[in-house]
C-alpha positions as CSV (number, residue, x, y, z in Angstrom):
1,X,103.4,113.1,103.7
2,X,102.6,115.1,100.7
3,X,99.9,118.0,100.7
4,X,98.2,117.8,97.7
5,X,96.5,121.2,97.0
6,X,94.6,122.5,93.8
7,X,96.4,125.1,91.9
8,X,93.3,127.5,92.8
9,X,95.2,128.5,95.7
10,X,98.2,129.1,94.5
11,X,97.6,130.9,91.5
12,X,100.4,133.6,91.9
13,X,103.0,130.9,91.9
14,X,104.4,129.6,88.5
15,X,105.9,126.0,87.3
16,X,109.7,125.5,87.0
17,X,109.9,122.2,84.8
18,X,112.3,120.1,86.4
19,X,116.1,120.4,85.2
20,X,117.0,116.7,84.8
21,X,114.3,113.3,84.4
22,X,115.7,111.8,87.7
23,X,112.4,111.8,89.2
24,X,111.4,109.2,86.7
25,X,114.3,106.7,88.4
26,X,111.4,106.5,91.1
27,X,108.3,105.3,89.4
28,X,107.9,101.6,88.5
29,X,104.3,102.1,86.4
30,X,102.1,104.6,85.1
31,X,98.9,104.6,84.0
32,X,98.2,104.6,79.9
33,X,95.8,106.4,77.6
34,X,94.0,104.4,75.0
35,X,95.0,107.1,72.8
36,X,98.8,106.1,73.2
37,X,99.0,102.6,73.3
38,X,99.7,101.5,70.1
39,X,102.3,104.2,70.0
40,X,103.3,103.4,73.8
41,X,103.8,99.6,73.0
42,X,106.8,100.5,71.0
43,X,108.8,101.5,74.4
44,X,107.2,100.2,77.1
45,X,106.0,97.2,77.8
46,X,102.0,97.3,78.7
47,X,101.0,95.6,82.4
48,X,97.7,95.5,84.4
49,X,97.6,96.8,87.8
50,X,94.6,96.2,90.5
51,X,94.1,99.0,92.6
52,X,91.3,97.2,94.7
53,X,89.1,95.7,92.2
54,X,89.7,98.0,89.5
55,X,92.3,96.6,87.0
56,X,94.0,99.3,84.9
57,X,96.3,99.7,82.0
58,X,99.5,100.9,82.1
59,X,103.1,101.1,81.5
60,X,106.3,99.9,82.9
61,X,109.1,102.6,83.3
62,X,111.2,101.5,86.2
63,X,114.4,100.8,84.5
64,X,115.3,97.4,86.2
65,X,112.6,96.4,83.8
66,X,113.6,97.5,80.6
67,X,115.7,96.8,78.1
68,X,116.9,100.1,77.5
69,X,117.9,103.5,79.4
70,X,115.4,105.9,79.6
71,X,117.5,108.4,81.3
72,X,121.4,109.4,81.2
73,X,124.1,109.4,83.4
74,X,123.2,113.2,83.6
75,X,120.0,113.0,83.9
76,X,119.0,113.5,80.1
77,X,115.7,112.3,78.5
78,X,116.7,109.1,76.2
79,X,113.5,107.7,75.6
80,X,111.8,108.0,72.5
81,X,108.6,108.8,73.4
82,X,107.1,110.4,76.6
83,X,104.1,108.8,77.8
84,X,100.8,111.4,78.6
85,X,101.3,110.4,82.7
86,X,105.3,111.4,82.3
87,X,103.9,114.9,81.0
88,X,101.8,115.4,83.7
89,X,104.4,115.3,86.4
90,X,104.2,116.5,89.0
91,X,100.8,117.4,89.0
92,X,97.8,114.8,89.9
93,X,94.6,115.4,89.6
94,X,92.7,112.8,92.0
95,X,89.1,113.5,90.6
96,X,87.9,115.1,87.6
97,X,85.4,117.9,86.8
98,X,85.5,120.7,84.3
99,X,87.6,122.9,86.6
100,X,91.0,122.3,85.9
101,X,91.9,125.2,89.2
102,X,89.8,122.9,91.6
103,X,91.1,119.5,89.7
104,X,94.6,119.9,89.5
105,X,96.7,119.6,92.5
106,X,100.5,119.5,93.2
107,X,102.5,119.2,96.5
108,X,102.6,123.0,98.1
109,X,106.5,122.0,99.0
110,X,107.4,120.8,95.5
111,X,110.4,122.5,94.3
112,X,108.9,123.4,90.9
113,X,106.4,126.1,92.2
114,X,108.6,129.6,92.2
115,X,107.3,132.6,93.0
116,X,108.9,134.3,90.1
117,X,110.5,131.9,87.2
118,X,108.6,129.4,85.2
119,X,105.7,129.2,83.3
120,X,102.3,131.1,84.4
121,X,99.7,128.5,86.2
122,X,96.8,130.9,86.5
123,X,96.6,134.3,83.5
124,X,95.8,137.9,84.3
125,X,92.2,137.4,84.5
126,X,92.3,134.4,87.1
127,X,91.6,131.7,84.3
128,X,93.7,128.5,83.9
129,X,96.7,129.3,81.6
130,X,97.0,127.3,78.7
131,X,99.5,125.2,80.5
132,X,96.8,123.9,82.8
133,X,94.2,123.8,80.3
134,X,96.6,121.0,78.4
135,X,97.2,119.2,81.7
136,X,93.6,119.0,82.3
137,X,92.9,117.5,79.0
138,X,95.8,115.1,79.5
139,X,94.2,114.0,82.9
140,X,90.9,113.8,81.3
141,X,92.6,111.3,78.5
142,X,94.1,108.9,81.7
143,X,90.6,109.3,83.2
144,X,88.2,108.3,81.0
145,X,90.9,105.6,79.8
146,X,90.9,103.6,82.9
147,X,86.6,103.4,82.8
148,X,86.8,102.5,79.4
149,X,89.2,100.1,79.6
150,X,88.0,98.6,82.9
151,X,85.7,95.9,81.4
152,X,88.2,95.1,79.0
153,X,90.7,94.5,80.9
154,X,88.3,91.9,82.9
155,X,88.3,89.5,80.1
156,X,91.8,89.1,80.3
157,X,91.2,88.6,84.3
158,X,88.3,86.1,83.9
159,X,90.2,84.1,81.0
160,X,93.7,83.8,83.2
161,X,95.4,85.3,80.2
162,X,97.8,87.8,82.4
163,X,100.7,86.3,84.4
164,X,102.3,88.1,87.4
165,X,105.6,90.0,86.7
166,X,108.9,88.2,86.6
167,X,106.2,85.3,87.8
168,X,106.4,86.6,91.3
169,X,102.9,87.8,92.5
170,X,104.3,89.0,96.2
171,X,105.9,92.2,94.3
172,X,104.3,95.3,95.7
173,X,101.8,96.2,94.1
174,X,101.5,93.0,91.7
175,X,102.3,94.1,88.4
176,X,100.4,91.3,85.4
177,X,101.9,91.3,82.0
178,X,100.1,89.7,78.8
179,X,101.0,85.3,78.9
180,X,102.0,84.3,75.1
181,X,101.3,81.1,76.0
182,X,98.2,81.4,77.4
183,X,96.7,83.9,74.7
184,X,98.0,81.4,72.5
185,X,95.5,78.6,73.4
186,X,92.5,80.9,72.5
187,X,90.3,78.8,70.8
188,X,88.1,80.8,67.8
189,X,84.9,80.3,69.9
190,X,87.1,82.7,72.7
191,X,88.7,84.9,70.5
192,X,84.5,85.5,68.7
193,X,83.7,86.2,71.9
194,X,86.1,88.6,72.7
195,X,85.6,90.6,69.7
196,X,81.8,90.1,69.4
197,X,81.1,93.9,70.4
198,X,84.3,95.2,69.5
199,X,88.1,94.2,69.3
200,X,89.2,96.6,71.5
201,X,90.3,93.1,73.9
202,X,92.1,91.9,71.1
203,X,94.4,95.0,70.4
204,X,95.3,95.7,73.8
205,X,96.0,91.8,73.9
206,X,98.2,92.3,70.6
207,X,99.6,95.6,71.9
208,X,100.6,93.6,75.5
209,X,102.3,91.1,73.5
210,X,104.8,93.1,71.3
211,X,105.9,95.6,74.0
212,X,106.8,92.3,75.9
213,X,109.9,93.2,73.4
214,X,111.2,96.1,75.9
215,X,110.7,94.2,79.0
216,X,114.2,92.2,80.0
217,X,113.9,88.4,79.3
218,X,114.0,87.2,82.9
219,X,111.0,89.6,83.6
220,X,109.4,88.2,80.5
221,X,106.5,85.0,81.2
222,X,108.5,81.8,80.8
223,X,108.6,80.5,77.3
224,X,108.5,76.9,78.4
225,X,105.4,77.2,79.3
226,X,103.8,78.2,75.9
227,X,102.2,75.1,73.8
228,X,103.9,73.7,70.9
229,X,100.3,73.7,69.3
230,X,99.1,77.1,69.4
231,X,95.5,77.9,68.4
232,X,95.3,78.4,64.4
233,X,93.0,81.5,65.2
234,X,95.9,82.9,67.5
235,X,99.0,81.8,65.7
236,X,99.1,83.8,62.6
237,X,98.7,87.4,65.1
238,X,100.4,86.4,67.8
239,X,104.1,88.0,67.5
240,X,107.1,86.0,68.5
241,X,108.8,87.7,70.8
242,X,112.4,89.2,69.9
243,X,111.9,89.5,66.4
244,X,111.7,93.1,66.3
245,X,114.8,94.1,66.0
246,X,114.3,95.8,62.3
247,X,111.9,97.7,63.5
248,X,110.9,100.4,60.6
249,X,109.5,104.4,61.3
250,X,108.8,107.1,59.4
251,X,109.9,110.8,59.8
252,X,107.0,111.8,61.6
253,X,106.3,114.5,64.4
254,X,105.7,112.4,67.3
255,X,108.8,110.8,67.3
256,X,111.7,112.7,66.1
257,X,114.1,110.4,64.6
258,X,117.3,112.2,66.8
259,X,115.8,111.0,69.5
260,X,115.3,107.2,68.3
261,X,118.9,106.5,69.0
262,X,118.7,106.9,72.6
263,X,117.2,103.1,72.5
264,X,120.2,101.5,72.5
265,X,118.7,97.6,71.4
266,X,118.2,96.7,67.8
267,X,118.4,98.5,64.6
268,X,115.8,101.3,64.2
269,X,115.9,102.4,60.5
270,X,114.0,104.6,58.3
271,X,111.8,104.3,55.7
């Protein structure tokens, strides 16, 4: 069983970041921030998760899902981008305050606490290093994320617009991805209201649908079932799944292109 305890008490220990990404071989979904998403989207492909009655957003990393390798023979980082929970690890922070010694927590056995090497948790004066200030904001981001995105997310659950995983709901826990075929049939009367305080539905609806792209076809929601009359109001935005192969980036700082070839599917060019 792991022992959780908040950095506050082991403030003369320091953080050794793990030498390979193995560790991520064992996670199946993490949550997302609504600060990511659109970027996220790209890589992953977005699912609902109910933890009692809560739906929350997330990602799919487990690698039987994707269409890609996230990780190397060796261990190496291939993924493009690194979602916000992936930078976290392996800290958790179960509840939040402004205390980022009380809220942060890690396993007293992990192997990344050393008592020498690593990075400083805690600095001379007993105040969170900058390394936990950046966690804390990080957690904060998931945090307020999952409230926000709570009602929203309830549309979606009320209009039977998600469909389980690989269409089997006994998976544990159920994973629900975003149904083209069932968005499809919004009728404009829906999609109005929907958006009628603010369209924050209808991108994360939009951003479900296109990282469908990374999740491996037999996963996907079964094509047969989407309508050959989709609603005009939904057909012009709703993205056809596989036809973003020629996907186009520019040279930015979040996503260094040398990294961009780790994904292995499609043609990822410059512009």
């Amino acid at each position: 069983m792991t022992d959780l305890i908040p950095v506050r008490d082991i403030g003369q220990l320091r953080f050794v970041r793990p030498a390979d990404e193995r560790w991520i071989l064992g996670l199946t979904w993490v949550p997302v921030s609504a600060t990511e998403i659109h970027l996220a989207s790209r890589y992953y492909p977005l699912a609902v998760r109910f933890d009692g009655h809560m739906p929350r957003l997330g990602l799919i990393v487990d690698q039987c899902y994707l269409t890609y390798e996230v990780v190397d023979a060796n261990g190496a980082w291939r993924g493009a981008y690194r979602p916000i929970a992936l930078r976290c690890f392996p800290f958790e922070a179960p509840t939040l305050s402004d205390d980022p010694l009380v809220d942060i927590r890690i396993d007293i056995c992990s192997r990344h606490l050393s008592a020498h090497d690593g990075a400083a948790l805690v600095d001379d004066t007993g105040r969170p290093s900058p390394l936990l200030t950046g966690l804390h904001r990080l957690f904060g981001l998931l945090k307020s994320s999952e409230e926000s995105l709570a009602g929203v997310l309830d549309q979606f659950l009320m209009t039977g617009l998600l469909a389980p995983l690989g269409g089997d709901e006994a998976e544990a826990p159920p994973l629900y991805v975003f149904d083209p075929a069932k968005i499809s049939q919004l009728t404009p009367k829906a999609l109005g209201a929907m958006a009628r305080k603010n369209f924050h539905g209808i991108d994360i609806g939009l951003s479900g649908l296109f990282s469908l792209q990374r999740l491996r076809p037999e996963r996907r929601p079964k094509a047969a079932e989407r309508s050959d009359h989709p609603s005009a109001a939904v057909a012009s935005i709703i993205p056809d799944i596989g036809t973003f192969d020629d996907l186009a980036l520019d040279d930015g700082e979040l996503i260094p292109l040398a990294e961009i070839g780790a994904l292995v599917t499609g043609t990822v060019a410059t512009s």
